[in-house]
C-alpha positions as a Markdown table, in Angstrom:
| # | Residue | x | y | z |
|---|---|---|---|---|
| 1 | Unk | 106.6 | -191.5 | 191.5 |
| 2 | Unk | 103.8 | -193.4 | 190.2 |
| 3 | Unk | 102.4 | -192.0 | 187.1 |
| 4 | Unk | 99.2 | -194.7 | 186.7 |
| 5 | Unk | 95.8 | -193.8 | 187.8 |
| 6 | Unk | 92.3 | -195.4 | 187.6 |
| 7 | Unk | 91.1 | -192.0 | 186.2 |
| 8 | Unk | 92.7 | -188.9 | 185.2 |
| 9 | Unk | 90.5 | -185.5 | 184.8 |
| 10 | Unk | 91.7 | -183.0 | 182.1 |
| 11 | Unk | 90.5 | -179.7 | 183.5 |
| 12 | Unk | 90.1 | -178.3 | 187.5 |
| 13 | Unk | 87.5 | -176.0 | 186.2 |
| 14 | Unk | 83.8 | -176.8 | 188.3 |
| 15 | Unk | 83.2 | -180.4 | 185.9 |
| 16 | Unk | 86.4 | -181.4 | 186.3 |
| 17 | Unk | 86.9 | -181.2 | 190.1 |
| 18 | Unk | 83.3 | -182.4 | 190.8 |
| 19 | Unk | 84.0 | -184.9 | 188.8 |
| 20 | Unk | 87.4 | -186.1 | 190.6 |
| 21 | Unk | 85.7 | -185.7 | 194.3 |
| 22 | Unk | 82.7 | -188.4 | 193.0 |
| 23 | Unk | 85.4 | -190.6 | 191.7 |
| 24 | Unk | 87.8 | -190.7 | 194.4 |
| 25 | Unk | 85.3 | -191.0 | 197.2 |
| 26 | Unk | 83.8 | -194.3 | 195.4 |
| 27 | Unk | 88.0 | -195.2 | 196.0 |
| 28 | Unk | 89.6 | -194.3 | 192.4 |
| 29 | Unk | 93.2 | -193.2 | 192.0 |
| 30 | Unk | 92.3 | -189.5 | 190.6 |
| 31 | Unk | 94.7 | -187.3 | 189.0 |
| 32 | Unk | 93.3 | -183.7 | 187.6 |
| 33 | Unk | 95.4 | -181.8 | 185.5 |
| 34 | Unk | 95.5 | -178.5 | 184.8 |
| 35 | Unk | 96.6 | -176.2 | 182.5 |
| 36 | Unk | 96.6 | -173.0 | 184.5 |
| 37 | Unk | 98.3 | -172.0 | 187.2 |
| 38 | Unk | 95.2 | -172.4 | 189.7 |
| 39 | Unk | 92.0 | -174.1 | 190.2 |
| 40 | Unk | 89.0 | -172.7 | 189.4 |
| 41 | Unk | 89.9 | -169.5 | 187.5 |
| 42 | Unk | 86.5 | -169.0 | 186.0 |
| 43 | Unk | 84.4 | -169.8 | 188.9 |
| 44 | Unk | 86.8 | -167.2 | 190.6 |
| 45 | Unk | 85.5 | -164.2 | 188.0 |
| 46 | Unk | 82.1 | -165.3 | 187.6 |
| 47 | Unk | 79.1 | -163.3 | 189.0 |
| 48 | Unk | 81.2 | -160.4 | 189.4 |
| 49 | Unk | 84.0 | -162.4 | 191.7 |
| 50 | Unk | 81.5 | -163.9 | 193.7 |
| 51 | Unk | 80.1 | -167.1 | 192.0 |
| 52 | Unk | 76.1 | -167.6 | 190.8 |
| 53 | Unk | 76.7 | -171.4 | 191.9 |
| 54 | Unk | 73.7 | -172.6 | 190.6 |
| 55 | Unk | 70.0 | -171.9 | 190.0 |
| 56 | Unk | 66.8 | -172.7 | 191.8 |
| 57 | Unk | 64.6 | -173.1 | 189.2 |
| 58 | Unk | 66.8 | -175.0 | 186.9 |
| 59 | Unk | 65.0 | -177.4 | 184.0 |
| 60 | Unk | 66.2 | -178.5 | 180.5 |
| 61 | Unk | 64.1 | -175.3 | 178.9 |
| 62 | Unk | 67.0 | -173.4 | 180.7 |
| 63 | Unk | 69.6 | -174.9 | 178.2 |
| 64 | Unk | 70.4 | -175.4 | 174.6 |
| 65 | Unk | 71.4 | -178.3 | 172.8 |
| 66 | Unk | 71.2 | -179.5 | 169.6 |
| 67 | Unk | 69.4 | -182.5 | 171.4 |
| 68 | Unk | 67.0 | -180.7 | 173.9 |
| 69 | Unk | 66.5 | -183.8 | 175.9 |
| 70 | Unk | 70.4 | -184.9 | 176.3 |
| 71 | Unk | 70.6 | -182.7 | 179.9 |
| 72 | Unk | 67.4 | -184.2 | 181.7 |
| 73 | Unk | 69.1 | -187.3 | 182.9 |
| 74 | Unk | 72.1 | -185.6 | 184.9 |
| 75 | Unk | 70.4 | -182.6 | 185.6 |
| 76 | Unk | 67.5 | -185.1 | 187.3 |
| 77 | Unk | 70.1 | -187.3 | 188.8 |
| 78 | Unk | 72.1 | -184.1 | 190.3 |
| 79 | Unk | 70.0 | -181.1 | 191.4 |
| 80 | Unk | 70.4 | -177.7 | 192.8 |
| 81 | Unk | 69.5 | -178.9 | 195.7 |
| 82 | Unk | 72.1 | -181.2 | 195.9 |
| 83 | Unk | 75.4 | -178.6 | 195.4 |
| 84 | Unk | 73.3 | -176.0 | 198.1 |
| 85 | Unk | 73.8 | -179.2 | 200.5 |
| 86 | Unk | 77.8 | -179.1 | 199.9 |
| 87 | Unk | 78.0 | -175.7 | 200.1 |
| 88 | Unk | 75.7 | -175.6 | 203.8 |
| 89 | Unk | 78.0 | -178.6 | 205.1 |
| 90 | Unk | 81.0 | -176.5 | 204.2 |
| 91 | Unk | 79.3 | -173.6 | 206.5 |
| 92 | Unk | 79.6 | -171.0 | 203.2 |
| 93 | Unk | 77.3 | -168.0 | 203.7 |
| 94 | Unk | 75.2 | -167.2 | 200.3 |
| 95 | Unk | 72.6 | -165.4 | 199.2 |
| 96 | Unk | 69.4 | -165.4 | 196.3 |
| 97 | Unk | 69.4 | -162.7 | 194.0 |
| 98 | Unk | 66.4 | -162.6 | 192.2 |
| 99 | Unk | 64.8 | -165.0 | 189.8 |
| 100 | Unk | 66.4 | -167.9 | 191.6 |
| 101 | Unk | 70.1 | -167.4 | 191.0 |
| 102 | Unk | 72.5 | -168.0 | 194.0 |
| 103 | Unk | 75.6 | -166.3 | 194.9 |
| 104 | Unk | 78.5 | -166.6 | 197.8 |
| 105 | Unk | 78.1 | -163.7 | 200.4 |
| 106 | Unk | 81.5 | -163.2 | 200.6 |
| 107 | Unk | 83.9 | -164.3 | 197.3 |
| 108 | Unk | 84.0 | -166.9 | 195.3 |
| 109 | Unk | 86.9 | -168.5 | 196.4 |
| 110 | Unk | 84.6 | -170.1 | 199.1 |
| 111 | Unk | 84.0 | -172.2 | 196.1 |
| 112 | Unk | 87.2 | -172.9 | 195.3 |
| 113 | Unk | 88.4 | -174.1 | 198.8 |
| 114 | Unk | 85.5 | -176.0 | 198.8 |
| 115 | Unk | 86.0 | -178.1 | 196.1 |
| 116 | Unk | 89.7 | -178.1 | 197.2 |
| 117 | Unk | 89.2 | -179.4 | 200.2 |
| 118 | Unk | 86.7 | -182.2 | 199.1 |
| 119 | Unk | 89.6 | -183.4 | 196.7 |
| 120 | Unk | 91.7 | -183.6 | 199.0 |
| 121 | Unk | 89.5 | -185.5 | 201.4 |
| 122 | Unk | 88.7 | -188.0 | 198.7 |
| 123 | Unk | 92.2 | -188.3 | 198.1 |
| 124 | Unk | 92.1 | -186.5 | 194.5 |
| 125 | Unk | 95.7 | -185.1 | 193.4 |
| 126 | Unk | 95.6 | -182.0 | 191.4 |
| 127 | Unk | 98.7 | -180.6 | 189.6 |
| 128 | Unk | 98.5 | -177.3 | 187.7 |
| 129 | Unk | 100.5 | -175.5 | 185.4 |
| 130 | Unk | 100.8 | -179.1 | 183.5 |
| 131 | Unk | 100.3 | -177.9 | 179.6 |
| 132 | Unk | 99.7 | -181.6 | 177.3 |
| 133 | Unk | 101.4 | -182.4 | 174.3 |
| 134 | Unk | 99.7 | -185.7 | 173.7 |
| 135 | Unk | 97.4 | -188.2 | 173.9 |
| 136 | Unk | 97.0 | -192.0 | 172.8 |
| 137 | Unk | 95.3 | -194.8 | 173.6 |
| 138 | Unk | 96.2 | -198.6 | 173.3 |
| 139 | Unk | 94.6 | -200.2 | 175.8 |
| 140 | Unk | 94.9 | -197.2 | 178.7 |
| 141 | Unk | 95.2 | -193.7 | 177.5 |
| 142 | Unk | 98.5 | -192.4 | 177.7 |
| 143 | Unk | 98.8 | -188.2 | 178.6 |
| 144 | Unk | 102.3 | -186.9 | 177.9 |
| 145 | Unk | 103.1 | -183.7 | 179.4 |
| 146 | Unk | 106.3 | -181.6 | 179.2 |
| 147 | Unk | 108.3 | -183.9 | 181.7 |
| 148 | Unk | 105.6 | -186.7 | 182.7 |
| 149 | Unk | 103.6 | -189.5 | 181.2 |
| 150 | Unk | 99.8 | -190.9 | 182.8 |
| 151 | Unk | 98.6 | -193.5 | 182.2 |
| 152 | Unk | 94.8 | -194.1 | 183.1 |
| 153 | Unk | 92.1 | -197.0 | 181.7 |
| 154 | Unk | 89.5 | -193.4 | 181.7 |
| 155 | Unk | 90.2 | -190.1 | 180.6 |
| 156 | Unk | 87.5 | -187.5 | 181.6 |
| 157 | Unk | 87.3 | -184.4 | 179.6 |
| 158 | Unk | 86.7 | -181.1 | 181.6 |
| 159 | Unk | 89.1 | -178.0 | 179.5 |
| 160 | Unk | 86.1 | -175.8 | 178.9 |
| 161 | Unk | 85.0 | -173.8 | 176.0 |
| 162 | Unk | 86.6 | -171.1 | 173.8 |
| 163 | Unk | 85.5 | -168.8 | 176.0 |
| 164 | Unk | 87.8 | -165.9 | 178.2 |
| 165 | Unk | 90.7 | -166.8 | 176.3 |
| 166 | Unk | 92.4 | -164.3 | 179.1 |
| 167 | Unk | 92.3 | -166.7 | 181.2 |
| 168 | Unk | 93.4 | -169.7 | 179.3 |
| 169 | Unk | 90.4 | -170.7 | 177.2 |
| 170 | Unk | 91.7 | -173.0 | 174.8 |
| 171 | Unk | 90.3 | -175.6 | 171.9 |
| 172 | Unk | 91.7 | -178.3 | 174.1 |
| 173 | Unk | 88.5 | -180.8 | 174.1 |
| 174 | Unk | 87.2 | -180.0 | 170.3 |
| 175 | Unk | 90.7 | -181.0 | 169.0 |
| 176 | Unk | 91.0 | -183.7 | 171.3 |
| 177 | Unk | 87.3 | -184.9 | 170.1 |
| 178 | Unk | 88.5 | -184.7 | 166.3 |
| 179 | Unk | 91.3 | -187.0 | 167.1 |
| 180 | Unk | 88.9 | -189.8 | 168.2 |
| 181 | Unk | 86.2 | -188.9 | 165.3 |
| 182 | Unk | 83.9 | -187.2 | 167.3 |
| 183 | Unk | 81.5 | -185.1 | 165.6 |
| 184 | Unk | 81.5 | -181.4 | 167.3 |
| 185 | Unk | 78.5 | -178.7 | 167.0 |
| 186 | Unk | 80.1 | -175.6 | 165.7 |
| 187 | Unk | 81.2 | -173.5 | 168.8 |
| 188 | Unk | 80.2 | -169.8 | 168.9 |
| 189 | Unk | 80.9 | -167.0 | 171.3 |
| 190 | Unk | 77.3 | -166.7 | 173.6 |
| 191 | Unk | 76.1 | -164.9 | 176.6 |
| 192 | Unk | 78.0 | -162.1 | 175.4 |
| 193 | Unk | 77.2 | -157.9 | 174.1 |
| 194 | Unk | 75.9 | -157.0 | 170.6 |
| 195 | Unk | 78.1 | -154.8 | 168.4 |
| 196 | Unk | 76.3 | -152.3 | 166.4 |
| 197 | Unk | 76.5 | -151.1 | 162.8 |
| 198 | Unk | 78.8 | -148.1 | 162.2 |
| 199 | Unk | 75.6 | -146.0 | 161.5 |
| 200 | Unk | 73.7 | -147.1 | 164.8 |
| 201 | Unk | 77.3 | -146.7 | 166.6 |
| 202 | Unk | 77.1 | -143.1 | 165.6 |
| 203 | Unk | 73.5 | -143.1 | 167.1 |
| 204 | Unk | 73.3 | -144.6 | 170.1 |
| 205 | Unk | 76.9 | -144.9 | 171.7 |
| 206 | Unk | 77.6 | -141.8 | 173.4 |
| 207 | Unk | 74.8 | -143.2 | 175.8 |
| 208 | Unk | 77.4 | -145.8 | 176.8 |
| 209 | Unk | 76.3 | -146.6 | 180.2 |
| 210 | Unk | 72.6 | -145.8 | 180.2 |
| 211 | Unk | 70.4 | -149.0 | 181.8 |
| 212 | Unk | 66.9 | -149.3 | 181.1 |
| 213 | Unk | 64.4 | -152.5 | 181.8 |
| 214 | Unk | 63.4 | -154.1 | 178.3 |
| 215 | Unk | 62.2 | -157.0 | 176.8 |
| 216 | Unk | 64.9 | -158.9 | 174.1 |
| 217 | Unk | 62.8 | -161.4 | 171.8 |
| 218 | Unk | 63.5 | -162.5 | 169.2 |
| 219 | Unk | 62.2 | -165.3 | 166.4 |
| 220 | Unk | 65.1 | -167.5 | 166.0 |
| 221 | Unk | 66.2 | -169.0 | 162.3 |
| 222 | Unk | 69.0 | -170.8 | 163.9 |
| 223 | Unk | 69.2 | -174.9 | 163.9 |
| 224 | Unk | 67.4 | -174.3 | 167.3 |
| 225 | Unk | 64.1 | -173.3 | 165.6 |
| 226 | Unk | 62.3 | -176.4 | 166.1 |
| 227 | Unk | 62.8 | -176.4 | 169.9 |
| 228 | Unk | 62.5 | -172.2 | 170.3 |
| 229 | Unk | 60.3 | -170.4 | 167.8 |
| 230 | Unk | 60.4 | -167.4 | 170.5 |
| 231 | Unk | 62.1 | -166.5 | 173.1 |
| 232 | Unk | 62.1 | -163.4 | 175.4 |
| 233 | Unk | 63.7 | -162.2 | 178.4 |
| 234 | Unk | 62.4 | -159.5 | 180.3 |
| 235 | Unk | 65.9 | -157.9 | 182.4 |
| 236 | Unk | 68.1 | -154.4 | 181.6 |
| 237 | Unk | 69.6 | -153.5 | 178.6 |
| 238 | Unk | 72.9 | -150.9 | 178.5 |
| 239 | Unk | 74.3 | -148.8 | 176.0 |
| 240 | Unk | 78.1 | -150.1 | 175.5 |
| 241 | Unk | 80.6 | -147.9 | 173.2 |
| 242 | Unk | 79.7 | -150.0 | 170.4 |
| 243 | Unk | 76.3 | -151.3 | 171.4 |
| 244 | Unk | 74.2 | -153.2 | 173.5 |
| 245 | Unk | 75.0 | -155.3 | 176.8 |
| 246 | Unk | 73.2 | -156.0 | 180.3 |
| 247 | Unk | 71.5 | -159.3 | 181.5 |
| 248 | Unk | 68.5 | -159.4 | 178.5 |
| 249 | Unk | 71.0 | -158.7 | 176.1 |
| 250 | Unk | 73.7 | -161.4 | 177.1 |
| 251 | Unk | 70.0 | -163.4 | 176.9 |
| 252 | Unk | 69.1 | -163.5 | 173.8 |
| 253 | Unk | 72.8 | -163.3 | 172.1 |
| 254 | Unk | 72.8 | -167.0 | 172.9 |
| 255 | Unk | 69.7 | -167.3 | 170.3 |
| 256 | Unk | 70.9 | -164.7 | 168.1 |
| 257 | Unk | 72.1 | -166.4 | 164.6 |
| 258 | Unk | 74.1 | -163.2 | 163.6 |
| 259 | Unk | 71.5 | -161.8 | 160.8 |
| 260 | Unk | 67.4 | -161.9 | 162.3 |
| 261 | Unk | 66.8 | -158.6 | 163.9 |
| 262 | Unk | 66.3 | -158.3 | 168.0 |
| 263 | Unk | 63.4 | -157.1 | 168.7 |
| 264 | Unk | 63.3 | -154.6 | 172.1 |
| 265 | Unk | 60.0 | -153.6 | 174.2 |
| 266 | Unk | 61.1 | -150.5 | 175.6 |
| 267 | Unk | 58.6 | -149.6 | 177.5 |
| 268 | Unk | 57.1 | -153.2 | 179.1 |
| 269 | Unk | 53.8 | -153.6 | 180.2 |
| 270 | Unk | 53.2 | -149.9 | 179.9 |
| 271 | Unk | 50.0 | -147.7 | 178.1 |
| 272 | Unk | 51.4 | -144.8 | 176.6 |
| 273 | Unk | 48.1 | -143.4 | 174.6 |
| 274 | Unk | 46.3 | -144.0 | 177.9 |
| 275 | Unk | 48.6 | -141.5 | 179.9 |
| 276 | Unk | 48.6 | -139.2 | 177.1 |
| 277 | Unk | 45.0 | -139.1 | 176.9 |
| 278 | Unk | 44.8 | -138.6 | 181.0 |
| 279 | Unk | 47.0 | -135.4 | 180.5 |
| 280 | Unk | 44.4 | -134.1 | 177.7 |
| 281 | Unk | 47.0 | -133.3 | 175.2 |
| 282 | Unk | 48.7 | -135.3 | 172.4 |
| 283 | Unk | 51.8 | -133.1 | 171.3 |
| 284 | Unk | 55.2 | -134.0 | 170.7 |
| 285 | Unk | 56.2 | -131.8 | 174.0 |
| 286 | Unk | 53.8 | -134.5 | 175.9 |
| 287 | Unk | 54.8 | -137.4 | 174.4 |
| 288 | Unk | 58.6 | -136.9 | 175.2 |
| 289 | Unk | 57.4 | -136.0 | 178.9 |
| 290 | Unk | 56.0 | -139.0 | 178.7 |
| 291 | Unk | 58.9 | -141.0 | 177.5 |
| 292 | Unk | 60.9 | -139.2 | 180.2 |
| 293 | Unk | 58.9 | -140.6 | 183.1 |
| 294 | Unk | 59.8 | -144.1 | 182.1 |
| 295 | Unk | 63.3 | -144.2 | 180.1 |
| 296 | Unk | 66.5 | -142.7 | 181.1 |
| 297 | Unk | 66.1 | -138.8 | 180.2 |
| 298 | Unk | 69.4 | -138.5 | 177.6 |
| 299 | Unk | 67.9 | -141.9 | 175.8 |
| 300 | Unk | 64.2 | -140.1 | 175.8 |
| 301 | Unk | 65.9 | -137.2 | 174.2 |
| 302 | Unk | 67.9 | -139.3 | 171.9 |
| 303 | Unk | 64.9 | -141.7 | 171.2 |
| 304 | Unk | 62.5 | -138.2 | 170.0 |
| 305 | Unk | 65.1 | -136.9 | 168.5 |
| 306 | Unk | 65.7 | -139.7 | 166.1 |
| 307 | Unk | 61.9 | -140.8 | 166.1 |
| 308 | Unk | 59.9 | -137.6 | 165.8 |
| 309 | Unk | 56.0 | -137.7 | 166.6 |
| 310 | Unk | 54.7 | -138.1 | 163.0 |
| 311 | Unk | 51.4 | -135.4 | 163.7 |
| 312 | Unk | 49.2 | -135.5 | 167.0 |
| 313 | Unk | 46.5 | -138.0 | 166.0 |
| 314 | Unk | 45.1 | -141.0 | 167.8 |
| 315 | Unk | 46.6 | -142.6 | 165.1 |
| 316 | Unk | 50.5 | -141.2 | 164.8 |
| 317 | Unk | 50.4 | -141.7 | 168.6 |
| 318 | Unk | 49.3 | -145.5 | 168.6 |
| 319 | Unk | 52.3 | -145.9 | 165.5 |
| 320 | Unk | 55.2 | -144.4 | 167.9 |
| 321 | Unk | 53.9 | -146.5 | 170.8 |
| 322 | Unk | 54.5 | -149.5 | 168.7 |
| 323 | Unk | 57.3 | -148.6 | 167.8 |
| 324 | Unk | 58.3 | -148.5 | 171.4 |
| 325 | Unk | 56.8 | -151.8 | 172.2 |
| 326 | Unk | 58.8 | -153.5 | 169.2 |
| 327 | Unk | 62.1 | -151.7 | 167.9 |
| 328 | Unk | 64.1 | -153.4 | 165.9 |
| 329 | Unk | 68.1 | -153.6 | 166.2 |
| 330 | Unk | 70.2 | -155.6 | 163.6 |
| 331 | Unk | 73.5 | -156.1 | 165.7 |
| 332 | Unk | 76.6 | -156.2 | 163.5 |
| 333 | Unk | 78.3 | -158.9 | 165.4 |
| 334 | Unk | 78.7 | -159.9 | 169.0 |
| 335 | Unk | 82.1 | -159.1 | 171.0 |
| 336 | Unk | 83.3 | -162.5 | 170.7 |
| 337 | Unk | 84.8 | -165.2 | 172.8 |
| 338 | Unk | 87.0 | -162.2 | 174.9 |
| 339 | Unk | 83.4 | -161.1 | 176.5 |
| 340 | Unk | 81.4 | -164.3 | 175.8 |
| 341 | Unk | 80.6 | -166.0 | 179.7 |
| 342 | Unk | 80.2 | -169.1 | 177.9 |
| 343 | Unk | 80.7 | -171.1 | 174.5 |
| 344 | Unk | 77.6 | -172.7 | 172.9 |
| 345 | Unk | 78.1 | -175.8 | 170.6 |
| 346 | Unk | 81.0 | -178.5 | 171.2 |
| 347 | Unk | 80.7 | -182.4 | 171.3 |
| 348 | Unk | 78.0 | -183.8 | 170.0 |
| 349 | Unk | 75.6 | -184.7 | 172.3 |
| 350 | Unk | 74.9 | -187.9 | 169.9 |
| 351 | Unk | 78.4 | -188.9 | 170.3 |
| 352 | Unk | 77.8 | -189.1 | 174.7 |
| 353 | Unk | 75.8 | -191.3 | 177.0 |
| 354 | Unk | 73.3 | -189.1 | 178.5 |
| 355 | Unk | 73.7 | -191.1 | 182.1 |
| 356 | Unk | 77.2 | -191.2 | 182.1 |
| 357 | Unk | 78.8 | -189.0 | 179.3 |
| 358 | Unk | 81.1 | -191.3 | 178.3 |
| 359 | Unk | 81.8 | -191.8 | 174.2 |
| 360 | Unk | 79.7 | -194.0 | 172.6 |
| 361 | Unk | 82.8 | -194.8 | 170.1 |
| 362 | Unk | 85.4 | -195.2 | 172.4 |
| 363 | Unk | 85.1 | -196.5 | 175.8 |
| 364 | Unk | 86.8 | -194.8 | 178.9 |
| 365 | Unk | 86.6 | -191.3 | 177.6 |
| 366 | Unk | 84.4 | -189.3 | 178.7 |
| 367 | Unk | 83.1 | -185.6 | 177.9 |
| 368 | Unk | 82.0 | -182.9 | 180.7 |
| 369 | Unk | 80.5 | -179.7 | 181.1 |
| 370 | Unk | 81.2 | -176.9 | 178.8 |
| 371 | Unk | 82.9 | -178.8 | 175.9 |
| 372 | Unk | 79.8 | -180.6 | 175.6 |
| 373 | Unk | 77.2 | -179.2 | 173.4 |
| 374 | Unk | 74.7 | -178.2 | 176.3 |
| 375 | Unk | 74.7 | -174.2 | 177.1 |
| 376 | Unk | 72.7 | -172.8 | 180.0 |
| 377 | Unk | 71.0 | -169.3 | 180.1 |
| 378 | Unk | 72.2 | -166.7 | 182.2 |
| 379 | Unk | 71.8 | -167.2 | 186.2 |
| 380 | Unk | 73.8 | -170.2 | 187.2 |
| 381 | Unk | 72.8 | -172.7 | 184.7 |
| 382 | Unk | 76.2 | -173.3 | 183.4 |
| 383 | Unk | 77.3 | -173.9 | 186.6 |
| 384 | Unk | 74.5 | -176.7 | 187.5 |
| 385 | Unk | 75.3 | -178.4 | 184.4 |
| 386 | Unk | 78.9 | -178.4 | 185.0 |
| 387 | Unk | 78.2 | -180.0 | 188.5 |
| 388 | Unk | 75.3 | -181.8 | 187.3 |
| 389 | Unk | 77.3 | -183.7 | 184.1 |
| 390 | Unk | 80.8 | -183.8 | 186.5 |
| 391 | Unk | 78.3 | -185.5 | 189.1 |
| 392 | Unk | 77.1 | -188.2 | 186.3 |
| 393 | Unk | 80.7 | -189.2 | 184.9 |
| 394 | Unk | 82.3 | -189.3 | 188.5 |
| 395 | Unk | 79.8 | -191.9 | 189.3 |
| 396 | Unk | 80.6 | -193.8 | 186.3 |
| 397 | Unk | 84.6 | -194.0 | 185.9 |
């Protein structure tokens, strides 16, 4: 069996195998090995089990990056409109959700196959269950597995992040960027449900379940200030048993820097005061039938309860609509890498071409799509940059 390849691909997650089917169609050997016991396995749990394969209205404000620019070359070069086309020749029925995110009609192994079957076509060879024990490099880079060695002049980078460890999520790349000296942006768990304080635990979370439209901003001190003073997503909030969760949530977790407060609109876009003053009558009986009309009844109840009408004046009115418009939460702590869709931080972009992704320091390896430090928002983003930087290093090895 012959073990050397021009290119092996550590990873058959989306960035690895996109990667492969660009390199073997321009005629490369292509090995892709992988850890687990299948392809895929996240793209196979994502969007509920049936893939949000990319976004429509993707652009580098949908990502985060120590570098903000480091995405727009491959997410130029490779577009939305350019995976759609794969997965229209491939004859897979899908569907737009809302705010431009895309998902199979049926299951997301459509995905799957269809990368499968474009490896196969481009003569890729994909070998799973393979764990690594090491890697060198002389002049190729040598990968020694439990009963094989490979040897390839490029090694492409695709194991992931920290996320899902359930499902195999490992610190694969970071340790294998340390070895070569490549700097790494702290990784932290993002796109993932706020934990409450004991106190607002005791609160809040017996209305585990409850969904209510909001808007999560928030005024970020992180290292990603500069590029974000404010950010806001306007989608549902729930009540989890130990917090908060839901679309604008899982938002604005990836900006959260574990101590500024969230802030919450509760009630968007609406007057309160105004349809107080059509009713005639500015009691605390009014107000809560108020609140009733627009939030889930059992957090109405909770929210008066805990918030109490301060006196029927113009004034005490105006104050609890405010605080309506702006509460403030101070999450304990997010649920970590186990319910985190994604991992933020990883290799530096400084350390990567931003055509290519290949090291700067040492030529033939090359870094892809969730190990890098670029993180999308939620609604397909990830995915587009995983095809997007795959794309860019399968036209370079």
């Amino acid at each position: 069996m012959d073990q050397n390849y021009d290119v092996i691909v550590l990873g058959a997650g989306s960035a690895g195998l996109m990667c492969a089917i660009e390199a073997g169609k321009r005629g490369r050997r292509v090995l892709v090995l992988e850890r687990a016991d299948r392809i895929g396995k996240k793209i196979l749990i994502s969007g509920g089990g049936r893939c949000n394969f990319t976004n429509l209205h993707t652009r580098p404000e949908n990502f985060l990056s120590a570098n903000p620019h480091f995405a727009k070359s491959a997410l130029a070069r490779y577009a939305p409109a350019d995976f759609i086309r794969l997965v229209e020749k491939h004859g897979i029925p899908y569907h737009e959700k809302k705010l431009g995110q895309l998902f199979c009609d049926r299951a997301a192994n459509d995905i799957t196959s269809m990368l499968e079957r474009e490896c196969r076509d481009a003569g890729v060879q994909i070998r799973c269950s393979v764990k690594v024990n090491s890697i060198d490099k002389e002049k190729s880079f040598t990968i020694q597995t439990e009963n094989a060695a490979y040897t390839a002049p490029r090694l492409v980078v695709a194991t992931g992040g920290l996320s899902i460890p359930k499902i195999g999520a490992t610190s694969f790349g970071y340790d294998l960027a340390r070895q070569f000296a490549l700097k790494i942006e702290p990784p932290r768990a993002v796109l993932v449900p706020l934990v409450f304080s004991e106190a607002d635990r005791r609160r809040w979370c017996d209305l585990a379940g409850i969904s209510t439209e909001v808007v999560a901003s928030i005024r970020s001190a992180s290292h990603h200030a500069r590029h974000n003073a404010k950010q806001a997503f306007r989608e549902n909030m729930i009540f989890t048993h130990c917090g908060i969760s839901g679309p604008a949530i899982l938002q604005i977790s990836s900006y959260w820097d574990g101590k500024a407060p969230i802030q919450l609109d509760l009630v968007p876009g609406r007057d309160l005061a105004a349809k107080l003053q059509l009713r005639g009558r500015r009691d605390e009986a009014s107000w809560k039938s108020v609140l009733r009309e627009i939030l889930p009844r059992r957090f109405a109840d909770r929210w008066c309860e805990i918030y109490p009408l301060e006196g029927n004046s113009g004034r005490a009115i105006a104050a609890a609509e405010r605080h309506l418009h702006a509460w403030e939460v101070r999450p304990e702590a997010t649920e970590g890498y186990g319910k985190a869709e994604v991992t933020a931080g990883g290799v530096d972009t400084g350390e990567l071409s931003a055509q290519t992704m290949e090291s700067r320091k040492v030529p033939g390896l090359f870094f892809i799509g969730e190990v890098v430090d670029v993180t999308g928002q939620l609604g397909g983003f990830n995915f587009q940059w995983a095809w997007a930087s795959g794309f860019c290093a399968g036209q370079a090895v």
